[in-house]
C-alpha positions as CSV (number, residue, x, y, z in Angstrom):
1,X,-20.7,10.0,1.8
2,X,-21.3,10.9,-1.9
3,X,-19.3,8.8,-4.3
4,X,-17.1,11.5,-5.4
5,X,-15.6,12.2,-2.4
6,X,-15.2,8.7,-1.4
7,X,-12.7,8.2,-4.5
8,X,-11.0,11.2,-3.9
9,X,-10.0,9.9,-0.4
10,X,-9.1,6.6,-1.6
11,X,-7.2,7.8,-4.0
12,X,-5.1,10.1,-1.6
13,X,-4.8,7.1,0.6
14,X,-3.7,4.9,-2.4
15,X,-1.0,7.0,-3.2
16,X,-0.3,7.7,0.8
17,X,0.0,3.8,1.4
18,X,2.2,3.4,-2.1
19,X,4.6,6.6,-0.9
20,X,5.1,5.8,2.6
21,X,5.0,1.9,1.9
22,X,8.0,2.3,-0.1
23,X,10.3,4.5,2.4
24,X,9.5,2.4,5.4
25,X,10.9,-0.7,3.0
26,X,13.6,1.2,1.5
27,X,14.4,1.8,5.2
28,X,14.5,-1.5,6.1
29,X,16.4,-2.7,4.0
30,X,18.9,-0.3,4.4
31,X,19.2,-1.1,7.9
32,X,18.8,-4.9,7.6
33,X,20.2,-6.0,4.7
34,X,22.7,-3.4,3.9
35,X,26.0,-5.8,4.1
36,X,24.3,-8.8,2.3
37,X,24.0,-10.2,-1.0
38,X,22.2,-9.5,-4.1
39,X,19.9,-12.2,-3.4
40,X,18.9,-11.2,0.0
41,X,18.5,-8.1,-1.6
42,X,16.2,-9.3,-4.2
43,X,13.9,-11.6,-2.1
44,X,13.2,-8.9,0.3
45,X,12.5,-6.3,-2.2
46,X,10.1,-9.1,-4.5
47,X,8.5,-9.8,-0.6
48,X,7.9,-6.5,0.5
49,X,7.1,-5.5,-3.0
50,X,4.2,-7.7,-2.8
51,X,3.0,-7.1,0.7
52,X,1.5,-3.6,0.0
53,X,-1.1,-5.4,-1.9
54,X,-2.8,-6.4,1.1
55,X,-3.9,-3.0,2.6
56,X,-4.5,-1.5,-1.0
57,X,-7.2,-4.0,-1.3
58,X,-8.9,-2.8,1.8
59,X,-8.5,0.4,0.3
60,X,-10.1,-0.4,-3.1
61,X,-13.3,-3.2,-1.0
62,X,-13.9,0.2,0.6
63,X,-14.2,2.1,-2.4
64,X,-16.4,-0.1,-4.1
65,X,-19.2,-0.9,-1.7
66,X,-22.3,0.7,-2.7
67,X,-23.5,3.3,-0.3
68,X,-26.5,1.9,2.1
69,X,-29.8,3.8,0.5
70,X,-31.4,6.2,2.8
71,X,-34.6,4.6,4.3
């Protein structure tokens, strides 16, 4: 896959994961936590706000291994 097109998909999946990430937590949170406190509130959001970390680093290991050269 040339290099060119590889960052063009990671890209769109970057901002794919970051967009869809964030709805599925605001989601959550409305549902879960919508009748407690601030504090709830703001652990959940520093939580989930952290977990999206994880599979944007797949996304980014993917983008940076070096194509295999053709033997």
């Amino acid at each position: 896959m040339p290099i060119r097109l590889k960052k063009l998909i990671g890209t769109f999946l970057l901002v794919a994961l970051v967009v869809v990430y964030a709805v599925v937590a605001t989601i959550v949170a409305v549902a879960q936590f919508s009748q407690s406190g601030p504090l709830v509130h703001l652990a959940f959001f520093a939580f989930s706000g952290l977990l999206w970390i994880l599979p944007a680093m797949g996304i980014i290991k993917w983008l940076i291994i070096e194509p295999r050269p053709k033997g």
